[in-house]
C-alpha positions in Angstrom: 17.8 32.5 -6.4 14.5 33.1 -4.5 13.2 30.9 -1.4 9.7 30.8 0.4 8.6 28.5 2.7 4.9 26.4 2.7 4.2 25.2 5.9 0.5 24.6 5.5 -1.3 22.1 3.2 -3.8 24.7 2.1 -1.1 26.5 0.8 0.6 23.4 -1.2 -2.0 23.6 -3.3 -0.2 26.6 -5.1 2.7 23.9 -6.0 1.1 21.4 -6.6 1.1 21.2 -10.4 5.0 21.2 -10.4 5.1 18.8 -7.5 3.2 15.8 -9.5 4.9 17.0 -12.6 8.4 16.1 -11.1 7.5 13.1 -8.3 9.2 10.4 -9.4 9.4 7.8 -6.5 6.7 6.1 -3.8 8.4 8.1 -1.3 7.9 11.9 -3.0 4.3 11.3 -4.0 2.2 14.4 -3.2 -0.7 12.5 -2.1 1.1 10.5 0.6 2.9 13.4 1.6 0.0 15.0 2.6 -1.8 11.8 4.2 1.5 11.1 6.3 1.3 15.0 7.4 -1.9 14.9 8.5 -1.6 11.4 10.5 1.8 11.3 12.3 1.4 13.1 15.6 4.9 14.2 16.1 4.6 16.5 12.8 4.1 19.8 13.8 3.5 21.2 10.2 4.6 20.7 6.8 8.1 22.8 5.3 8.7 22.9 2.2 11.0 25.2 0.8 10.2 26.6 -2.5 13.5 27.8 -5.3 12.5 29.9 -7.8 15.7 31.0 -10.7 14.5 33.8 -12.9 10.9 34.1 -10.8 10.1 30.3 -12.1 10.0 27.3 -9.5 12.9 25.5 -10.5 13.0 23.0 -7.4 11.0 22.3 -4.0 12.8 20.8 -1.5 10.3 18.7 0.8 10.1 18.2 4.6 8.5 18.1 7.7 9.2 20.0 10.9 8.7 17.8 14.2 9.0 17.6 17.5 11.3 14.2 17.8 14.0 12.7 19.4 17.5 13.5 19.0 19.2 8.9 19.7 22.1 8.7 17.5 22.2 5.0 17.0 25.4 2.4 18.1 24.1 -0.4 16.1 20.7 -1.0 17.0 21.4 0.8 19.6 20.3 4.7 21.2 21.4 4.6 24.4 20.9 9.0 25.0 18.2 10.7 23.7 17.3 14.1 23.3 14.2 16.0 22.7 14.7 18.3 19.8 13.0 20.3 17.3 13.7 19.2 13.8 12.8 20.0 10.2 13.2 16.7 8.1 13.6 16.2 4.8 12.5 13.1 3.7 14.3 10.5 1.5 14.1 11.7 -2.4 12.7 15.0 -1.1 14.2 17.3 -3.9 11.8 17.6 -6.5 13.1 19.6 -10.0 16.4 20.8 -10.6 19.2 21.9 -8.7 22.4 22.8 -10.2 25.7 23.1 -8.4 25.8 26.8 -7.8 21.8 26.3 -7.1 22.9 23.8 -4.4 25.3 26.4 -2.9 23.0 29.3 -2.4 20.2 26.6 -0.7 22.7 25.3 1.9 23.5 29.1 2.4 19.6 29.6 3.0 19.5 26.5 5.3 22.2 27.9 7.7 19.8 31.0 7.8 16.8 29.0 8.8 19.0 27.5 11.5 20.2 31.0 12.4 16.8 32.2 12.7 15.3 29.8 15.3 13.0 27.3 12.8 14.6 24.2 14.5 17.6 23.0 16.1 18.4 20.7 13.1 17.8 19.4 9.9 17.7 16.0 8.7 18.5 14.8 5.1 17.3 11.4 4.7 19.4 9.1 2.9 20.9 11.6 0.3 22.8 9.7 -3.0 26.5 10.3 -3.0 25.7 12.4 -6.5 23.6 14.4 -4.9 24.6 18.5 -5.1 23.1 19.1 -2.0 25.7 17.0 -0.2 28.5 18.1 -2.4 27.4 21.7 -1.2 26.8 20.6 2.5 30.6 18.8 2.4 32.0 21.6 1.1 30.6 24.4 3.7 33.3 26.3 5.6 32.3 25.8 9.0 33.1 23.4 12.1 29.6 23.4 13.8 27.4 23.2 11.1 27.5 19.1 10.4 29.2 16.4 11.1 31.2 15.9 8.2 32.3 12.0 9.2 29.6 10.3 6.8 28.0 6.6 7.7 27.2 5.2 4.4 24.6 2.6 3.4 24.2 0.8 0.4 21.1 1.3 -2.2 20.7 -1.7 -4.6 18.4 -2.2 -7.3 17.7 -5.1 -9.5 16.6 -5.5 -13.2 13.3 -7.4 -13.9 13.4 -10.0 -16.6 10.5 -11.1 -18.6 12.1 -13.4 -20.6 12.2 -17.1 -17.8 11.8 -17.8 -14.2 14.0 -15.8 -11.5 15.6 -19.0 -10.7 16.9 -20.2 -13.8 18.1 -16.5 -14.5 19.5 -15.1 -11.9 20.1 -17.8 -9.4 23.0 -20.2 -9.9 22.6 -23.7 -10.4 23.8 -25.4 -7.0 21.6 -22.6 -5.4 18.8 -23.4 -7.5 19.1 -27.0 -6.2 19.0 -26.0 -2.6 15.9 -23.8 -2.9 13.6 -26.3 -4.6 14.8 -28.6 -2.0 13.4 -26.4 0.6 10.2 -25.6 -1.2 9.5 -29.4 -1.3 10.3 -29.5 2.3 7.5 -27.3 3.0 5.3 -28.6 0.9 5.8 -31.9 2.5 5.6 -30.7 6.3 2.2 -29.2 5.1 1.1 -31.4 2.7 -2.0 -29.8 0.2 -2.3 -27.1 3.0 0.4 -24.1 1.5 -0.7 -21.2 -0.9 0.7 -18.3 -2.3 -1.4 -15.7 -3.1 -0.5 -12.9 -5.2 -2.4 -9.9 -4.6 -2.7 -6.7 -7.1 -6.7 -6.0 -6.7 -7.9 -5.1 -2.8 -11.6 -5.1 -1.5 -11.2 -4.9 2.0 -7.6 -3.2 3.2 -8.7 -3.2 6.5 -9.0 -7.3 6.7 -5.8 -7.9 5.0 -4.2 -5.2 7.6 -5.1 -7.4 10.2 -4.3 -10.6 8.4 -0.8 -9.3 8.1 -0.1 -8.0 11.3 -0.4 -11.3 13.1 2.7 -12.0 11.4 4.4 -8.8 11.7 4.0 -8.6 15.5 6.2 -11.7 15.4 8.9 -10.5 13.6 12.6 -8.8 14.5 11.7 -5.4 13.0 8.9 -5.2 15.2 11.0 -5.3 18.2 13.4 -2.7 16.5 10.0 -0.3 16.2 10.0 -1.1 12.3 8.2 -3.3 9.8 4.8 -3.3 9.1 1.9 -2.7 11.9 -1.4 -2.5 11.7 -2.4 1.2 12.2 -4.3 4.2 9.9 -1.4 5.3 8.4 -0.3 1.8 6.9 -4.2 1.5 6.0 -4.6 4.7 4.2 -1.1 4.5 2.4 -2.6 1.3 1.0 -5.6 2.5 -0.2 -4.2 5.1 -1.4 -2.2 3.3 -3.8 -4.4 0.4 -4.6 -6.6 2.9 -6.0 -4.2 4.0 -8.9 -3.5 -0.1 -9.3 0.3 0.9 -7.2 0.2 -1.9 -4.3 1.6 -5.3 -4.3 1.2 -7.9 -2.1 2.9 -11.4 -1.9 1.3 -13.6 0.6 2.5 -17.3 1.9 -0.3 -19.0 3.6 -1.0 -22.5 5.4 -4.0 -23.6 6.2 -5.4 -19.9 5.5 -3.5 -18.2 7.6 -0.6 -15.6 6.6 2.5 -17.2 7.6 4.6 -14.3 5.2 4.3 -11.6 3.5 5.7 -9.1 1.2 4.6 -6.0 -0.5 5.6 -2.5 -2.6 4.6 -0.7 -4.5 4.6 0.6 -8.5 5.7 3.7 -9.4 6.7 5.0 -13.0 8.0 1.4 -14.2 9.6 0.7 -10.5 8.6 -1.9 -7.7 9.6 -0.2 -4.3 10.0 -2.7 -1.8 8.5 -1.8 0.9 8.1 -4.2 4.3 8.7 -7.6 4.7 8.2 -10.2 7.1 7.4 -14.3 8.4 6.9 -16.6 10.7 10.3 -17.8 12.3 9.1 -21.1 13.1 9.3 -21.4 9.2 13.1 -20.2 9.6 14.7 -24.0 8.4 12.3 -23.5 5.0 14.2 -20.2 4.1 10.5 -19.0 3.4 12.3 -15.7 2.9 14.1 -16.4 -0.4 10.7 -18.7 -1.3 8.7 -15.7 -1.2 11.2 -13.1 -3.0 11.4 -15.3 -6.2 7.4 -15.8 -6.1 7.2 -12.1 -5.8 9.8 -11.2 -8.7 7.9 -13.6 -11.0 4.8 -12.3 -10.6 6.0 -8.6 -11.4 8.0 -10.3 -14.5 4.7 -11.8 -15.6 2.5 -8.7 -15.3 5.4 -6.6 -17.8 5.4 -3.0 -17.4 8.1 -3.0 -14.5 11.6 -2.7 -15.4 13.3 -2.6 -12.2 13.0 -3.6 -8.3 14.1 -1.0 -6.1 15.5 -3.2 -2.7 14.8 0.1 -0.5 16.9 1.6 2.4 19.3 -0.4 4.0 21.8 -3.2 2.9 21.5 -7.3 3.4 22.9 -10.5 1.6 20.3 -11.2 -1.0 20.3 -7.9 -2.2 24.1 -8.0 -2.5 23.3 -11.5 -4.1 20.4 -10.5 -6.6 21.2 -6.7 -7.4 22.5 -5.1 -10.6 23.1 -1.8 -9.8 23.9 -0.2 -6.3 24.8 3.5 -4.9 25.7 4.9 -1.7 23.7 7.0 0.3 23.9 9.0 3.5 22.1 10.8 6.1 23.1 13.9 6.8 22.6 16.3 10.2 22.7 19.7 10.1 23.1 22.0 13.5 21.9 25.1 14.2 24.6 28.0 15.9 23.5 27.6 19.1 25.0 25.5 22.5 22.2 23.0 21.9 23.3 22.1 18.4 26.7 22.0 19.8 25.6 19.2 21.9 23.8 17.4 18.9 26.6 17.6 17.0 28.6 16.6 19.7 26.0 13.4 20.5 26.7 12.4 16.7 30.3 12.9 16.0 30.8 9.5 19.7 28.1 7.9 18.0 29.6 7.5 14.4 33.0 7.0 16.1 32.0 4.2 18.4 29.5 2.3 15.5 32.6 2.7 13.1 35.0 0.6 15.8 32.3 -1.2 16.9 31.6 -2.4 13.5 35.7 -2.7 13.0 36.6 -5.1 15.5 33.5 -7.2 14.3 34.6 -7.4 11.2 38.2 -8.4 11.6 36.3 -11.1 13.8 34.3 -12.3 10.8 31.4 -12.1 14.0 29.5 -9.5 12.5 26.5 -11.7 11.0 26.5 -14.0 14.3 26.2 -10.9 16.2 23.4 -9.3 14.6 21.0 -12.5 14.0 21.6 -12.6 17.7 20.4 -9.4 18.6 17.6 -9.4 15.9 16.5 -12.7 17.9 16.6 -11.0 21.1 15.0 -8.1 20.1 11.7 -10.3 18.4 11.4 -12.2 21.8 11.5 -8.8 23.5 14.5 -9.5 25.5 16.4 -6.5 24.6 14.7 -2.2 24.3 15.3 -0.8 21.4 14.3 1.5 19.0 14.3 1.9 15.4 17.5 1.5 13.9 
């Protein structure tokens, strides 16, 4: 095994062919790779890591390094934070194949890089529990180089039907009841005045940025420094994939105004569900679930998607609705010095104080009462917080 590093994006351009050969996901496109590179301020250059077998590029391995903080989270919670150096690599960054023993030797040159200076840490976002680099991670022989006590998260995805309606498929039959109640509810509270809108062709982004954001700036995620916003990144990831006929949009107005939203994007046969959000004066309408089963009947009617891919993070309709699921984790790893030490240290309270936390909620049956209350705090900016 072989590894070189690209940390320029003239010099991607020497991998490309392989790279858009083996993208397979929203996330790992080339294009937006290099857009989000060349936007986000806190990147200080791309990294990707380049494994050649035999002198052929089997894999790349795809990341940025940035200047960030270090706010293990308790909850929605980061009460420390750290300033640290850290090379990233982003969720569904492998691209090509890695074997077991390939996996191996690429942890081994990890703990080099670390060794060397590059950063204090490296981030794997959200690997899959099959994944061989986090069998190889687990199974390194050393105390300081992770933190080996894994949060997981749950990654659903549902099957699209073509054949019916959503609701008389996949919804059962008191539940269907109760959800055609509320749509006539808000039909009748705005009488001739509601429209959904489904949007797959886009001639002005920048207007429908701003449409949704009035929305968005509403919303609990906002408050949590997630969501949607209105910025040049969220504009030029848009174009960008309403070019190729990728982007989605579901849109719930009244009176002409957005009242909720929801869009993805397609990639090879997949809807990626990207952000979400609505007005929470609409809360008693469960406009929420209204706008999901719009949405998953107008991908069933256009044909050519097989499956709807929920995203990152867990909730109750996607337990309700999914048909397949995984596990996934992020994982931290430290570099040899007393720094990383610290990190690590940082990460081992938080995971142990979320895990009791979480625990003693639980055995409480509090643990959805507790976090709609903190989501409402955090949208009527009565609570700091970051991104959780």
């Amino acid at each position: 095994m072989k590894f070189k590093v690209i940390q320029t994006l003239q010099e991607l351009k020497t991998v490309q062919p392989y790279w858009e050969r083996w993208q397979d996901h929203a996330n790992n496109d080339f294009a937006q790779y290099n857009l989000v590179c060349q936007l986000r301020p806190e990147i200080e250059s791309p990294f990707v890591i380049v494994i050649e077998k035999n002198n052929q590029i089997c894999a790349l391995l795809v990341g940025r390094l940035e200047r960030t903080q270090f706010a293990p989270s308790i909850g929605y919670l980061r009460p420390v934070k750290v300033p640290t150096k850290a090379l990233v690599i982003i969720h569904q960054g492998l691209l090509g194949q890695l074997n077991e023993e390939g996996a191996k030797d690429t942890v081994h040159y990890l703990r080099s890089l670390l060794s060397s200076g590059v950063a204090d840490a490296i981030e794997f976002h959200h690997l899959s529990e099959y994944s061989t680099i986090l069998q190889a991670v687990l199974a390194y022989n050393s105390l300081w180089f992770c933190e080996k006590k894994l949060s997981w998260n749950t990654h659903r995805e549902m099957d699209i039907l073509i054949e019916g309606k959503f609701i008389d498929c996949k919804v059962k039959a008191k539940h269907r009841t109760r959800i055609r109640k509320k749509q006539r509810e808000l039909e009748s509270a705005f009488p001739g005045r509601v429209t959904w809108r489904w949007l797959s062709q886009f001639d002005d982004i920048p207007a429908l940025c701003v449409r949704l954001e009035e929305v968005a700036a509403l919303t609990y995620q906002r408050g949590l420094g997630a969501g949607f916003v209105d910025n040049e990144e969220y504009r030029q990831r848009f174009a960008l994939f309403s070019r190729p006929g990728q982007l989605r949009v579901q849109l719930l107005e009244i009176d002409g105004k957005v009242r909720a939203f929801w869009f993805g994007f397609i990639y090879q046969g997949v809807f990626h569900s990207s952000e979400t959000g609505y007005d929470s004066d609409l809360r008693n309408y469960e406009v929420g679930t209204l706008i999901f089963i719009r949405m998953v009947d107008e991908l069933a009617q256009e044909g050519g998607v097989q499956k709807l891919d929920f995203g990152l993070g867990d909730a109750s309709y996607k337990q309700r609705f999914g048909d397949h699921f995984w596990r996934e984790t992020t994982i931290w790893l430290f570099a040899p010095t007393v720094k990383g030490l610290i990190l690590r240290s940082m990460l081992r309270i938080a995971i142990i104080m979320d895990s009791v936390a979480r625990q003693i909620l639980e055995k409480l049956k509090l643990t959805d009462r507790v976090k709609t209350i903190w989501r409402k705090k955090v949208a009527k900016g009565e609570m700091e917080t970051d991104k959780s």
